[in-house]
C-alpha atoms as one frame of an Amber mdcrd trajectory, in Angstrom:
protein
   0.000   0.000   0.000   2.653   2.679   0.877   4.391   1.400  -2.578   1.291
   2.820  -4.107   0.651   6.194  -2.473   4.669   6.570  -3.431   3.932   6.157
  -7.215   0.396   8.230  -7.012   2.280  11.168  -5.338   5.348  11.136  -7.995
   2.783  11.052 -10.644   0.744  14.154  -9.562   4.061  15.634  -8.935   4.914
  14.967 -12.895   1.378  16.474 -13.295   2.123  19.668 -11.755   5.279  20.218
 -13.742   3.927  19.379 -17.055   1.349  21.464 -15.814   3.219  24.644 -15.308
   5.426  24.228 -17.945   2.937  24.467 -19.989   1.751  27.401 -18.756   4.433
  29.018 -18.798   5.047  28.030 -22.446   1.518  29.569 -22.645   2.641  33.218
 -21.111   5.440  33.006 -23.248   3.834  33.310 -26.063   1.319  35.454 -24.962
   3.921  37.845 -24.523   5.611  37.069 -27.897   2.018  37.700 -29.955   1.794
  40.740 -27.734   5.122  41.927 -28.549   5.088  41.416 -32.018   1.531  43.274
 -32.030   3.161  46.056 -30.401   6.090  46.462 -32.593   3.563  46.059 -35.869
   1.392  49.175 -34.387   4.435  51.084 -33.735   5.587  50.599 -36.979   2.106
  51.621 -38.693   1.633  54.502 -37.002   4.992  55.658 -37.791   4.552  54.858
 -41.496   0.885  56.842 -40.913   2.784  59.766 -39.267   4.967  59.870 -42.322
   2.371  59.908 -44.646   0.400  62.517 -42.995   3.388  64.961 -42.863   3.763
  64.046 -46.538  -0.015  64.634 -47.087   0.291  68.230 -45.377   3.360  69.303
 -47.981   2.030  68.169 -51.139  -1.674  69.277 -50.195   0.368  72.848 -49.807
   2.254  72.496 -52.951  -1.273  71.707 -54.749  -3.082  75.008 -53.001   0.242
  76.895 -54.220   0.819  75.583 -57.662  -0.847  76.712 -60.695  -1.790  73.846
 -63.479  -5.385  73.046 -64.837  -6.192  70.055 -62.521  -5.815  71.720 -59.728
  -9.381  71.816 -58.343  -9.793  67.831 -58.786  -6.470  67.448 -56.890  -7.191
  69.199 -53.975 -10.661  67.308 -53.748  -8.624  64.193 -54.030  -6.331  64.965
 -51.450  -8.679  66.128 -49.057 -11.255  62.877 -49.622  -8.405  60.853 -49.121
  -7.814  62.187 -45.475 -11.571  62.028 -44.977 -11.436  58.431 -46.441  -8.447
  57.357 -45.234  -6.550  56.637 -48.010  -3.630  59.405 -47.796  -1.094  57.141
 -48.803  -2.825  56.181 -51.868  -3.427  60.133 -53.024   0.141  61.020 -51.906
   1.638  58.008 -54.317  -0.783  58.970 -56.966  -0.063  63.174 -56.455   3.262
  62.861 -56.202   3.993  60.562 -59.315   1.528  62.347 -61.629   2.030  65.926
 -61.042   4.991  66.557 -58.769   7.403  64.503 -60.828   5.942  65.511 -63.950
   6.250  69.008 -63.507  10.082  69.264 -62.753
């Protein structure tokens, strides 16, 4: 009988390890998916930061330059901020009248 109670309490013990190892494998990569989240928002709203500055220059460059599409460019740029899509009319702006003009 005490042969028994010997193997039932090395058992639970080999219970309880596997038990917090895997939890601890389990906070460990909670923190890694956190993390990683963390550094991919940080890096977006840099990049969005970036844009935005970007947005402010050429959306000054549009109000102060004079060509024939200027009315439809400044609606573009501003729907974009409204919309969300700056870095899709800063590409666009910048390829098809900023580097076309110089």
């Amino acid at each position: 009988m005490m042969a028994y109670l010997t193997i039932a309490s090395c058992s639970a013990c080999e219970s309880t390890t596997t038990t917090n190892a895997a939890s601890a494998f389990a906070a460990q990569t909670a923190l890694t998916i956190t993390g990683i989240i963390f550094l991919l928002v940080i890096i977006f709203s840099v990049a969005y930061l970036a844009f935005l500055i970007w947005w402010i220059i050429l959306l000054i460059d549009c109000a102060n330059r004079d060509f024939p599409d200027k009315n439809t460019w400044l609606i573009i740029l501003i729907l974009s901020f409204v919309l969300g899509f700056i870095w899709l009319a800063d590409i666009l702006y910048y390829y098809m009248v900023v580097k076309k003009r110089k």
